[in-house]
PyMOL CGO cylinders between C-alpha atoms (Angstrom):
from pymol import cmd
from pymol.cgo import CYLINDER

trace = [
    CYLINDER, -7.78, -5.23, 0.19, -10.16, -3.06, 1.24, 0.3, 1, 1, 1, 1, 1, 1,
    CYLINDER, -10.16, -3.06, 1.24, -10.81, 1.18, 0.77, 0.3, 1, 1, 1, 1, 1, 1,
    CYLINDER, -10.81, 1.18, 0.77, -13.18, 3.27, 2.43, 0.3, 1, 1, 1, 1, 1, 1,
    CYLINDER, -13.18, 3.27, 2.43, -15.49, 4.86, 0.08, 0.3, 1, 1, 1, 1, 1, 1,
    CYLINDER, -15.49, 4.86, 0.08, -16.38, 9.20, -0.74, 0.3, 1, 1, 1, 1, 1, 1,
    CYLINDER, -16.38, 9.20, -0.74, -19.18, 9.11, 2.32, 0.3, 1, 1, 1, 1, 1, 1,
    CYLINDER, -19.18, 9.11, 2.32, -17.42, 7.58, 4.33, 0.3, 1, 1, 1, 1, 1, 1,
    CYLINDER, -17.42, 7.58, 4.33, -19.17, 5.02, 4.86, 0.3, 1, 1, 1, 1, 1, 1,
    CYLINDER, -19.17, 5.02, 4.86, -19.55, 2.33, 1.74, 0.3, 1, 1, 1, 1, 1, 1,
    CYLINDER, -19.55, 2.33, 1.74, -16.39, 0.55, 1.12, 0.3, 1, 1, 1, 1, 1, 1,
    CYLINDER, -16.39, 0.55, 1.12, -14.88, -1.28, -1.56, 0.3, 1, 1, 1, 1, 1, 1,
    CYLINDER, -14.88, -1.28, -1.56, -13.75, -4.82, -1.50, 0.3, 1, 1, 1, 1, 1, 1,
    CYLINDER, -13.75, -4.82, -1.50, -11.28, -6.51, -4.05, 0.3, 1, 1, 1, 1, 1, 1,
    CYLINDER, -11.28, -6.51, -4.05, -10.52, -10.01, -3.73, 0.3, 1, 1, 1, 1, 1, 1,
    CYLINDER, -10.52, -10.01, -3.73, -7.25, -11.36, -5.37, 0.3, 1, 1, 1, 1, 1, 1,
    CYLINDER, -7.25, -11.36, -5.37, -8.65, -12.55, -8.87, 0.3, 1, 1, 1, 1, 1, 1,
    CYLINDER, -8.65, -12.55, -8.87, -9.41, -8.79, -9.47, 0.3, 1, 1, 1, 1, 1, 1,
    CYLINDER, -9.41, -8.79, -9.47, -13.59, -9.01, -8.17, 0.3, 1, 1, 1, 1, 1, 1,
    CYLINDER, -13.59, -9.01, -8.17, -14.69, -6.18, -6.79, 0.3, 1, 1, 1, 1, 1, 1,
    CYLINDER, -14.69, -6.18, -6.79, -17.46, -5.61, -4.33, 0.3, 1, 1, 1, 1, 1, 1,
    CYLINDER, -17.46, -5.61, -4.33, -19.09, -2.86, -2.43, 0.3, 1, 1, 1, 1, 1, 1,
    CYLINDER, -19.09, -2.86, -2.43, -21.59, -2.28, 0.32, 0.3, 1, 1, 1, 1, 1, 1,
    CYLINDER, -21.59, -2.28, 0.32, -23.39, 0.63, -1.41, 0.3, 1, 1, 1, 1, 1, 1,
    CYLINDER, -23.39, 0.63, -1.41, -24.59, 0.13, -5.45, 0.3, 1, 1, 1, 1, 1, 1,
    CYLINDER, -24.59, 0.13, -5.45, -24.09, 4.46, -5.74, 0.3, 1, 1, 1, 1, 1, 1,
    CYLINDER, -24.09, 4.46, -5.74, -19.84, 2.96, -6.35, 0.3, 1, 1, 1, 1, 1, 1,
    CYLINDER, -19.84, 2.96, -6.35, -19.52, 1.57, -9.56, 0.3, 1, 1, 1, 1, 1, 1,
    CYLINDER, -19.52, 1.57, -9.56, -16.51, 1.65, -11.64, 0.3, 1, 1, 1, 1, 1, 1,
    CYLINDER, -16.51, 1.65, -11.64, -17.17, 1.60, -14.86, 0.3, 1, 1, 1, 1, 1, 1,
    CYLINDER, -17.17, 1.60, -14.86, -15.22, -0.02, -17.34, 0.3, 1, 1, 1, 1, 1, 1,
    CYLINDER, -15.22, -0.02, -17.34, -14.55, -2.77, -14.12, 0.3, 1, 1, 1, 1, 1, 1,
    CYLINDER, -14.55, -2.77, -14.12, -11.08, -3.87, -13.35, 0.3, 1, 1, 1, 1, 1, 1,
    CYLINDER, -11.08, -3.87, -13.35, -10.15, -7.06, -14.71, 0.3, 1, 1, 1, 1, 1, 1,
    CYLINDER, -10.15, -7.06, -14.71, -10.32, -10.30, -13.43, 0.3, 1, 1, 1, 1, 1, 1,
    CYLINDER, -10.32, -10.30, -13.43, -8.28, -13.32, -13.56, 0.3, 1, 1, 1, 1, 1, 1,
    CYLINDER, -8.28, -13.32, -13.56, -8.23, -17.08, -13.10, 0.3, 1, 1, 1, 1, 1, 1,
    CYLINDER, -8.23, -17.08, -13.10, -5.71, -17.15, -11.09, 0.3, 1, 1, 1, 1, 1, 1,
    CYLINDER, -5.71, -17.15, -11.09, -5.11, -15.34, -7.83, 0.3, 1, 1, 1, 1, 1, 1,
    CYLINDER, -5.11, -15.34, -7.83, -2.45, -12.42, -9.31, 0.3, 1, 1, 1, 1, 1, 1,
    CYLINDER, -2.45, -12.42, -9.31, -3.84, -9.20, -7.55, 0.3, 1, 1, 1, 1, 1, 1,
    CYLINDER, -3.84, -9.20, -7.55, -2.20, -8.01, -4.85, 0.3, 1, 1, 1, 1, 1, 1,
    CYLINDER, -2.20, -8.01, -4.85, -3.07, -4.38, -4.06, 0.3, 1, 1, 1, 1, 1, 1,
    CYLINDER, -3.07, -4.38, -4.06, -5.03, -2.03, -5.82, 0.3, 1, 1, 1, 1, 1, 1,
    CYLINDER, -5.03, -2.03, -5.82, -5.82, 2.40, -5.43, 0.3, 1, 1, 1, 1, 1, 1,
    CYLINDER, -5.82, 2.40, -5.43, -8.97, 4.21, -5.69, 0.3, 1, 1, 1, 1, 1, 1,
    CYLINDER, -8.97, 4.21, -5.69, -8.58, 7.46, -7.60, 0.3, 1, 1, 1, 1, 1, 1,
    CYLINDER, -8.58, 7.46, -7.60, -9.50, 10.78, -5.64, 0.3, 1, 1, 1, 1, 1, 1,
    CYLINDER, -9.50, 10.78, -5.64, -12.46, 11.12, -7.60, 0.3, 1, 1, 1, 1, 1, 1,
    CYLINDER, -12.46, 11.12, -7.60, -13.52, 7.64, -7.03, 0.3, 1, 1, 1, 1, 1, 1,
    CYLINDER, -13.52, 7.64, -7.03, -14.18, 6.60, -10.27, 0.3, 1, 1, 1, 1, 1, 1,
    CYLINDER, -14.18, 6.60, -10.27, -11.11, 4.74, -11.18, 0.3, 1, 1, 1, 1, 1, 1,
    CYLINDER, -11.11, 4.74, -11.18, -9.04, 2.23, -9.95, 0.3, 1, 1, 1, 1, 1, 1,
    CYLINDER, -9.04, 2.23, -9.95, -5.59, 1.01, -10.21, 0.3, 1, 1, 1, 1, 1, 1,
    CYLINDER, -5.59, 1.01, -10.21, -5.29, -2.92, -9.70, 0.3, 1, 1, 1, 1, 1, 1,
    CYLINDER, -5.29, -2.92, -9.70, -1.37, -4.09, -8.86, 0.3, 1, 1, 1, 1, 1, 1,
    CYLINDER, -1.37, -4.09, -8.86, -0.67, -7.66, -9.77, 0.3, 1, 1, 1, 1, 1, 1,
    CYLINDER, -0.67, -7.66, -9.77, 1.91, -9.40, -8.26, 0.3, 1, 1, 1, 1, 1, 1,
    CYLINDER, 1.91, -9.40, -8.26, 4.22, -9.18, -11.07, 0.3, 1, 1, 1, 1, 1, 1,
    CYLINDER, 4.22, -9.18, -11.07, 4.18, -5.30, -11.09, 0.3, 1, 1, 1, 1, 1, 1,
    CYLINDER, 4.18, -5.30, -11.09, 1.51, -4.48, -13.54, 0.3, 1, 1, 1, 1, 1, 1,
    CYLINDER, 1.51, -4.48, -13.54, -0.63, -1.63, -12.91, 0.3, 1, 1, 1, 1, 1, 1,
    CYLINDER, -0.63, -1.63, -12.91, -4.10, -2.00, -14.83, 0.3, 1, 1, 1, 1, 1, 1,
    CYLINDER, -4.10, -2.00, -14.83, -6.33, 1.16, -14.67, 0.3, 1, 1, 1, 1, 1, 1,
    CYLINDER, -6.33, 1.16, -14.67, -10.21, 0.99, -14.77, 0.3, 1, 1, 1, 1, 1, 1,
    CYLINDER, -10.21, 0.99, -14.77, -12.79, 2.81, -14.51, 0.3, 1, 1, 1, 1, 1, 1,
    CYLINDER, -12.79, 2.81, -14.51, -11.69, 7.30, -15.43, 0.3, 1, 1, 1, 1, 1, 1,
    CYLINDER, -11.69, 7.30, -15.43, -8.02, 6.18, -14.06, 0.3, 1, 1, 1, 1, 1, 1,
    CYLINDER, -8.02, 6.18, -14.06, -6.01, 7.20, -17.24, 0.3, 1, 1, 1, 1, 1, 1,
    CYLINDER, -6.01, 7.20, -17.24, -2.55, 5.45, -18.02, 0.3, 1, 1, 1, 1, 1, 1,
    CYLINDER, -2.55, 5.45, -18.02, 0.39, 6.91, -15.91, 0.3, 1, 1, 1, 1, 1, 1,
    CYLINDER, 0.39, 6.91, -15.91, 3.53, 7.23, -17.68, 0.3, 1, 1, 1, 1, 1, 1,
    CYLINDER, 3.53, 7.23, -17.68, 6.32, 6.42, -16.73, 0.3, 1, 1, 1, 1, 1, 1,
    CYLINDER, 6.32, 6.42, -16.73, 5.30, 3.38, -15.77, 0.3, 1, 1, 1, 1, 1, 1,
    CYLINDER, 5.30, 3.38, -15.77, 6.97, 1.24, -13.02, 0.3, 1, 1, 1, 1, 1, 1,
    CYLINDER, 6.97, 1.24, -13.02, 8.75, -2.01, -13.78, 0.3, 1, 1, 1, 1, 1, 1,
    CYLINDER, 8.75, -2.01, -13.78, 6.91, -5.67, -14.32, 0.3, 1, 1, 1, 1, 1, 1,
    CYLINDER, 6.91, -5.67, -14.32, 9.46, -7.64, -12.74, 0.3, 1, 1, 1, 1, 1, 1,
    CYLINDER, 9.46, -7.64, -12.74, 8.62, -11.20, -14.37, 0.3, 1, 1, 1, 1, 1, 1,
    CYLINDER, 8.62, -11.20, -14.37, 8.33, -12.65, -10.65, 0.3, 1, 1, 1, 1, 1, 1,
    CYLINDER, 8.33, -12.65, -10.65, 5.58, -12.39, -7.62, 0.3, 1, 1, 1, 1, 1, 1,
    CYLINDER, 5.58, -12.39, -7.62, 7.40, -9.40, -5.63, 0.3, 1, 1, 1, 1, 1, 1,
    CYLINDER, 7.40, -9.40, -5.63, 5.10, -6.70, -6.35, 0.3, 1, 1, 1, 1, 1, 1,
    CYLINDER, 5.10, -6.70, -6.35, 2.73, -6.35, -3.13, 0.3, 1, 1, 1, 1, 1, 1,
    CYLINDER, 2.73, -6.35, -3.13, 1.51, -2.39, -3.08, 0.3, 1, 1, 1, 1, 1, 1,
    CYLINDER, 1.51, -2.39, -3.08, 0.40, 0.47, -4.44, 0.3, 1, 1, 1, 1, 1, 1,
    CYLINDER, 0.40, 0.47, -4.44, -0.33, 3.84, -3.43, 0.3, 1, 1, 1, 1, 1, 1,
    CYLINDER, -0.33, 3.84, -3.43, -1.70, 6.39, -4.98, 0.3, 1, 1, 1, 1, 1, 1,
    CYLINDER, -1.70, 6.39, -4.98, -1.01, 10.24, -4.53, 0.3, 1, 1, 1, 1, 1, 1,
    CYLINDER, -1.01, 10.24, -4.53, -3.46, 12.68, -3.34, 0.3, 1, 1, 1, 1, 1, 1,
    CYLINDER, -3.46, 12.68, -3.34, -3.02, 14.18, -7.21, 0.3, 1, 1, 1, 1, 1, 1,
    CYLINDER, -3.02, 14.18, -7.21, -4.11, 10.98, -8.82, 0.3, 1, 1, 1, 1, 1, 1,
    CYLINDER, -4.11, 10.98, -8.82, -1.31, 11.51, -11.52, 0.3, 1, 1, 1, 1, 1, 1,
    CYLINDER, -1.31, 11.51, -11.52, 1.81, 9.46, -9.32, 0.3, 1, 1, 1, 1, 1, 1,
    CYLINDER, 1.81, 9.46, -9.32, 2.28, 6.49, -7.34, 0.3, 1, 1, 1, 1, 1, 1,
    CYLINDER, 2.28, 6.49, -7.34, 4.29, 4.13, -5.69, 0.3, 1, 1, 1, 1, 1, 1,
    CYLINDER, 4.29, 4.13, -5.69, 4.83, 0.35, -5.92, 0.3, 1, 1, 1, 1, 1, 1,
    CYLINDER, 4.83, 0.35, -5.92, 6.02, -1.38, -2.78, 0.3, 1, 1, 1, 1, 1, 1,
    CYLINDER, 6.02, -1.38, -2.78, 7.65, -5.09, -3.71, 0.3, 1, 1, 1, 1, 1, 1,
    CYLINDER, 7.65, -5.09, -3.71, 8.59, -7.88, -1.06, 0.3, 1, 1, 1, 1, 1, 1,
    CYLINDER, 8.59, -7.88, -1.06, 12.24, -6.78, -0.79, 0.3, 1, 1, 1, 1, 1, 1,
    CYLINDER, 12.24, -6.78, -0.79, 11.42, -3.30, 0.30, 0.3, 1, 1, 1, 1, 1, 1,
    CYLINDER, 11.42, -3.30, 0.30, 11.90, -1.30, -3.10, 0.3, 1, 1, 1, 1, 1, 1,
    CYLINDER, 11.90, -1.30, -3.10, 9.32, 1.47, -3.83, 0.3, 1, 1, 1, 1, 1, 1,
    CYLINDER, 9.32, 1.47, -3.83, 9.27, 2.55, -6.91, 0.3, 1, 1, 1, 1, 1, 1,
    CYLINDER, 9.27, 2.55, -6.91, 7.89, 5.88, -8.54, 0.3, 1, 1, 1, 1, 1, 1,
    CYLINDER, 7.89, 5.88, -8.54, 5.37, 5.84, -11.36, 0.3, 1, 1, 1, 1, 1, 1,
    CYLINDER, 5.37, 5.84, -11.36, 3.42, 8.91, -13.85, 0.3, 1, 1, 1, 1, 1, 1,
    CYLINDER, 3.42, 8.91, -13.85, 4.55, 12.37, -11.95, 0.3, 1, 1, 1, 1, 1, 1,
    CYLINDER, 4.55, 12.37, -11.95, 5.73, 10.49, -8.42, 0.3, 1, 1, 1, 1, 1, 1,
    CYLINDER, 5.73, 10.49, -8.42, 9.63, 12.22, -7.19, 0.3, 1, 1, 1, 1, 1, 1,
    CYLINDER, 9.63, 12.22, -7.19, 11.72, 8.86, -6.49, 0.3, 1, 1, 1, 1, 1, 1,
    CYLINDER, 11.72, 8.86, -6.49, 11.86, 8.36, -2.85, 0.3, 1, 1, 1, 1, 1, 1,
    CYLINDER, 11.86, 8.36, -2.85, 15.49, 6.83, -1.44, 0.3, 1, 1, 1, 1, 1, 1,
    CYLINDER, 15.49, 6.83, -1.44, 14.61, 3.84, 1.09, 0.3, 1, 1, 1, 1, 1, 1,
    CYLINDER, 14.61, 3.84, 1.09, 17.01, 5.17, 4.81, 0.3, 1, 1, 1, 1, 1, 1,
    CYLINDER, 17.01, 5.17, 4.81, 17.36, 1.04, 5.35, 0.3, 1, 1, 1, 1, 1, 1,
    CYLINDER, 17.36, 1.04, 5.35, 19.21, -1.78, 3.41, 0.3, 1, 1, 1, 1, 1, 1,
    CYLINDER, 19.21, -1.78, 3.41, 17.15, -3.14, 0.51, 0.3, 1, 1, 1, 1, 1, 1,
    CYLINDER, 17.15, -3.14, 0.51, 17.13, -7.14, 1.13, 0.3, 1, 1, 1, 1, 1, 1,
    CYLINDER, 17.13, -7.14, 1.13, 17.48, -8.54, -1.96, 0.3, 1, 1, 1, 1, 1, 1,
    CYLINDER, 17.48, -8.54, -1.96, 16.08, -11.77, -2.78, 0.3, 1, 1, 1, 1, 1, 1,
    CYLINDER, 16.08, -11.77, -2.78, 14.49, -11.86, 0.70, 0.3, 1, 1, 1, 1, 1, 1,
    CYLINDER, 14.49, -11.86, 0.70, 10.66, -11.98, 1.59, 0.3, 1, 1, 1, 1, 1, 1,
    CYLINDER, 10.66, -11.98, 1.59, 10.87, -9.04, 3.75, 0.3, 1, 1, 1, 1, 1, 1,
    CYLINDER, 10.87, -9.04, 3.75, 8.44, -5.90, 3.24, 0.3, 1, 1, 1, 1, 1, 1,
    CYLINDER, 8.44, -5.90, 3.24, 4.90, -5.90, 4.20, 0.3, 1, 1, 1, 1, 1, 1,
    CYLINDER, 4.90, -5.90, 4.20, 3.28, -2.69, 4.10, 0.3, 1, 1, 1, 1, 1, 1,
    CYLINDER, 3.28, -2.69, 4.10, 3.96, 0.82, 3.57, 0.3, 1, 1, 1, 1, 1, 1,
    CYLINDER, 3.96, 0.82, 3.57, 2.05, 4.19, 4.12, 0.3, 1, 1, 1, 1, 1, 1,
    CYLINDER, 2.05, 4.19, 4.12, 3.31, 7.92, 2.73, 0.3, 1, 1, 1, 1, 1, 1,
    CYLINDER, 3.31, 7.92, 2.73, 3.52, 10.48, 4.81, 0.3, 1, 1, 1, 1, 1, 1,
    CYLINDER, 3.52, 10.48, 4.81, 1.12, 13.40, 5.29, 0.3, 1, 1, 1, 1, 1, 1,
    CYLINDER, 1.12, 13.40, 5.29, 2.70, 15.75, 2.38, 0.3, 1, 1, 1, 1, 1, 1,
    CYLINDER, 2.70, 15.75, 2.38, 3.63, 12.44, 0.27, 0.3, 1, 1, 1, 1, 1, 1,
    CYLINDER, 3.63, 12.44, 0.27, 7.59, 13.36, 0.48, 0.3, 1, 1, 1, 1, 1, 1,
    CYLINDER, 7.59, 13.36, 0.48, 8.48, 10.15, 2.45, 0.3, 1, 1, 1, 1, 1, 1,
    CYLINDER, 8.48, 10.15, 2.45, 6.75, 7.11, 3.56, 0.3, 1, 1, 1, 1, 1, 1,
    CYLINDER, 6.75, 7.11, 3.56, 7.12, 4.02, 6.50, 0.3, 1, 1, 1, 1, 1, 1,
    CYLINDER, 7.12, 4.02, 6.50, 7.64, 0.21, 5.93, 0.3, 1, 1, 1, 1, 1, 1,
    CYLINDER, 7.64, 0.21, 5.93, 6.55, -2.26, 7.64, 0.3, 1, 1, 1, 1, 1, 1,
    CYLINDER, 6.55, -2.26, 7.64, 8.69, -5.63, 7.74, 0.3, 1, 1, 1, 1, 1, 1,
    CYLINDER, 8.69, -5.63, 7.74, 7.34, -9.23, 8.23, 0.3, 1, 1, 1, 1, 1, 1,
    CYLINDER, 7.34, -9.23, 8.23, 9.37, -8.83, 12.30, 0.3, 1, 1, 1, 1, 1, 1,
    CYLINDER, 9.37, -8.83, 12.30, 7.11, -5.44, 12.36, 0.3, 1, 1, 1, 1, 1, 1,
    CYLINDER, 7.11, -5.44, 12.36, 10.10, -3.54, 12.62, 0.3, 1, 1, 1, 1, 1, 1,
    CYLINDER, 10.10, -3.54, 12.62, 9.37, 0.44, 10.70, 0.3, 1, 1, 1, 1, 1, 1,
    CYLINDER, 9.37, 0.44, 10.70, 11.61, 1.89, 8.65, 0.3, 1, 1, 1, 1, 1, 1,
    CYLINDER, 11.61, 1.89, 8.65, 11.20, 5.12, 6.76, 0.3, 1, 1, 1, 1, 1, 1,
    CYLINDER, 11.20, 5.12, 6.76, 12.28, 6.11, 3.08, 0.3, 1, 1, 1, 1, 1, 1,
    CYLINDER, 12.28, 6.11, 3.08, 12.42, 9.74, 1.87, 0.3, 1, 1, 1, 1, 1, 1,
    CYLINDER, 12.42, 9.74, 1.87, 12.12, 12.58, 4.32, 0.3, 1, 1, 1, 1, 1, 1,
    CYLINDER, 12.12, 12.58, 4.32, 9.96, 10.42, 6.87, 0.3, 1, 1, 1, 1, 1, 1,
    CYLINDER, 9.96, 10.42, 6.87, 11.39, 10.96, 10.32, 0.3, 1, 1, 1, 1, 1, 1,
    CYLINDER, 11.39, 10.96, 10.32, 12.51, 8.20, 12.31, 0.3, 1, 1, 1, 1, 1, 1,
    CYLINDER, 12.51, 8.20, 12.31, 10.27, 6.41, 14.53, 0.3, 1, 1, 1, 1, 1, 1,
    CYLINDER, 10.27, 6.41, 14.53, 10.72, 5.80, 18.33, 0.3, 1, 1, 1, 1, 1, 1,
    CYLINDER, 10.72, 5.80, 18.33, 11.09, 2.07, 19.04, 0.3, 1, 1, 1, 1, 1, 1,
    CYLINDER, 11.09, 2.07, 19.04, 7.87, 0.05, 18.40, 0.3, 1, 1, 1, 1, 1, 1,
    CYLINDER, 7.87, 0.05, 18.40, 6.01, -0.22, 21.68, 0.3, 1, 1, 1, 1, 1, 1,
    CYLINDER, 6.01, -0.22, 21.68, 4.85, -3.74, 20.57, 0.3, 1, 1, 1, 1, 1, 1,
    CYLINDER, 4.85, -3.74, 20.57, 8.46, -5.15, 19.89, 0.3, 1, 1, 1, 1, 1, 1,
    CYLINDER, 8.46, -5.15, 19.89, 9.03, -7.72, 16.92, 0.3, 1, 1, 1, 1, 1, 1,
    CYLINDER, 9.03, -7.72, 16.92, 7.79, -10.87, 15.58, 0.3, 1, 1, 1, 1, 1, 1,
    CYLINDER, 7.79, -10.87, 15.58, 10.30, -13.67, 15.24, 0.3, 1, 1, 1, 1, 1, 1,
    CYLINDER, 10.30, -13.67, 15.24, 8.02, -15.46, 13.24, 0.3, 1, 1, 1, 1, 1, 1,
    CYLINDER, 8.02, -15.46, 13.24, 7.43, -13.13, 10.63, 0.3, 1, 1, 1, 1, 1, 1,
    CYLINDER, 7.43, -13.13, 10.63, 3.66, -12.43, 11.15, 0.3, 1, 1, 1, 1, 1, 1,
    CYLINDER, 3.66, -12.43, 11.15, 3.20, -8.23, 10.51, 0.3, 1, 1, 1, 1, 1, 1,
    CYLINDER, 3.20, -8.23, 10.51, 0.98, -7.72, 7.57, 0.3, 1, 1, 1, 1, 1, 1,
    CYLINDER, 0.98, -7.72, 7.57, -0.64, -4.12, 8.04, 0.3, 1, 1, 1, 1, 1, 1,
    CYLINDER, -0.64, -4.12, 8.04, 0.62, -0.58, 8.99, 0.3, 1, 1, 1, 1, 1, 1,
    CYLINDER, 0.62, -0.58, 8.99, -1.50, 2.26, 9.47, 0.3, 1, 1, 1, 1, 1, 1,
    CYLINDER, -1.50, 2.26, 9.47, 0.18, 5.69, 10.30, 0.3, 1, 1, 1, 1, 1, 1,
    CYLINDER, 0.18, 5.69, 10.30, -1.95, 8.43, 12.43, 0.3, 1, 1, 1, 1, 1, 1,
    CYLINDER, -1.95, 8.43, 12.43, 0.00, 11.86, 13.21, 0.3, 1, 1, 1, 1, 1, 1,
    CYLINDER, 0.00, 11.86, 13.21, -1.21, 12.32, 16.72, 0.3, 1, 1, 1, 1, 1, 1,
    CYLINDER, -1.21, 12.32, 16.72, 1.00, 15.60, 16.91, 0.3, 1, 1, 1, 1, 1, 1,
    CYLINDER, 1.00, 15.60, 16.91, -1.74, 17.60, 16.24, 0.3, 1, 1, 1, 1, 1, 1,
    CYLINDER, -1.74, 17.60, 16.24, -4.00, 15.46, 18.14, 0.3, 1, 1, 1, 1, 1, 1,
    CYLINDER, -4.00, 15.46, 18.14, -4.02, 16.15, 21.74, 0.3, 1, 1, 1, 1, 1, 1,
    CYLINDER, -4.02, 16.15, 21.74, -5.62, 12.62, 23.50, 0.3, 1, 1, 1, 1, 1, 1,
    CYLINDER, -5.62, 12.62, 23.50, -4.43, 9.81, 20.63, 0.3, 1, 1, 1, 1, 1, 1,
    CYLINDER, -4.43, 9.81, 20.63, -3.62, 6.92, 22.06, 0.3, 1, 1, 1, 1, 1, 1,
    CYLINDER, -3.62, 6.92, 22.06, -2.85, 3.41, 20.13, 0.3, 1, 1, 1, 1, 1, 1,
    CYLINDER, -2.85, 3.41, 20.13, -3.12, 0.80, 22.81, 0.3, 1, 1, 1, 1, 1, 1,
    CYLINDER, -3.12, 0.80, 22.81, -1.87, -2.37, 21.59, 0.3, 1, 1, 1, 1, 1, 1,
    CYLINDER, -1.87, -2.37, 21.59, -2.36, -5.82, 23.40, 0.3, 1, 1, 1, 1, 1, 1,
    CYLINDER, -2.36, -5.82, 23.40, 1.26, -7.57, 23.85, 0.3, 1, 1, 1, 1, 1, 1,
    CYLINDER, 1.26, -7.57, 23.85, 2.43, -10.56, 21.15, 0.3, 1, 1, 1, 1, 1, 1,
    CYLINDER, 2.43, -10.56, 21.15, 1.61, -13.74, 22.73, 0.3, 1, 1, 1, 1, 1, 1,
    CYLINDER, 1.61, -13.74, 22.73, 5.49, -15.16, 22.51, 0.3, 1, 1, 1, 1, 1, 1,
    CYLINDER, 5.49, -15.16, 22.51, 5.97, -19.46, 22.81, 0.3, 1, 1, 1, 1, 1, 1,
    CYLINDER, 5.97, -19.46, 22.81, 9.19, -20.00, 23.68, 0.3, 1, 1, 1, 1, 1, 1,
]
cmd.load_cgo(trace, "trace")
């Protein structure tokens, strides 16, 4: 996982046994996150002064470092590897915990935010997600790279790149070109063996 630093510039670098990195020595986090022997970290959020961090661990723990404080309520541990995101709000007192299913959950002062698709339980499904602009709703992004929206996230128009039968989508970025007269996202086709 990687974040984009306060000039920026520098970024951030976590590897999943918790060890962070940086390209510019002005970002330190101080206390560090923790690190593990085993690879358990699976997403982690810098807070929006920079300082802090919150490291997600594949069983749903959220471990703050660095000024993050504790945010209570919590979200659940689950016992089990399904925990893959987290996202923090523009506040720094809420966020949301994305697990392989599809669930987001709400933690510290984060609204709840219904999912508009089926949940697929005990499936390997979700991938990614990505709030919207005023943090009310958010996207999905499935292993097919099919979208889906939770919250009051509009719709989106079918992907232009179509879907993955073999399960290969692993990122989604969202970029409101509404306001942006001239974006363009040109995409190169899936290569498709049949």
């Amino acid at each position: 996982e990687m974040v984009l630093g306060p000039d920026r510039e520098s970024v951030l670098v976590m590897d999943q046994y918790g060890r962070l990195s940086t390209t510019s020595a002005a970002m330190t986090i101080d206390p560090a996150p923790p690190t593990f022997g085993d690879p358990r970290v699976r997403s982690f959020a810098l807070t929006p002064d920079y300082n802090g961090i919150y490291t997600l661990d594949g069983n749903g723990r959220v471990y703050p470092s660095g000024t993050a404080p504790a945010l209570n309520p919590a979200t659940p541990v689950f016992g089990q590897d399904i925990a893959i995101k987290i996202k923090l709000r523009r506040d720094g007192k809420g966020y949301y915990v994305l697990d392989r299913r599809g669930n987001v959950y709400a933690g510290g002062n984060a609204p709840a935010l219904k999912a508009n698709y089926t949940i697929h339980t005990n499936e390997d499904w979700a991938r990614d997600f990505e709030l919207t602009e005023d943090e009310t709703g958010y996207y999905l992004l499935d292993k097919f790279g099919g979208v889906s929206t939770g919250g009051s996230a509009p719709a989106p128009g079918a992907p232009a790149w179509g879907q993955w039968a073999d399960g290969t989508a692993m990122d989604l970025e969202v970029a409101d070109s509404r306001g942006e007269p001239g974006l363009e996202l040109s995409l190169p086709s899936p290569q498709l063996s049949l």
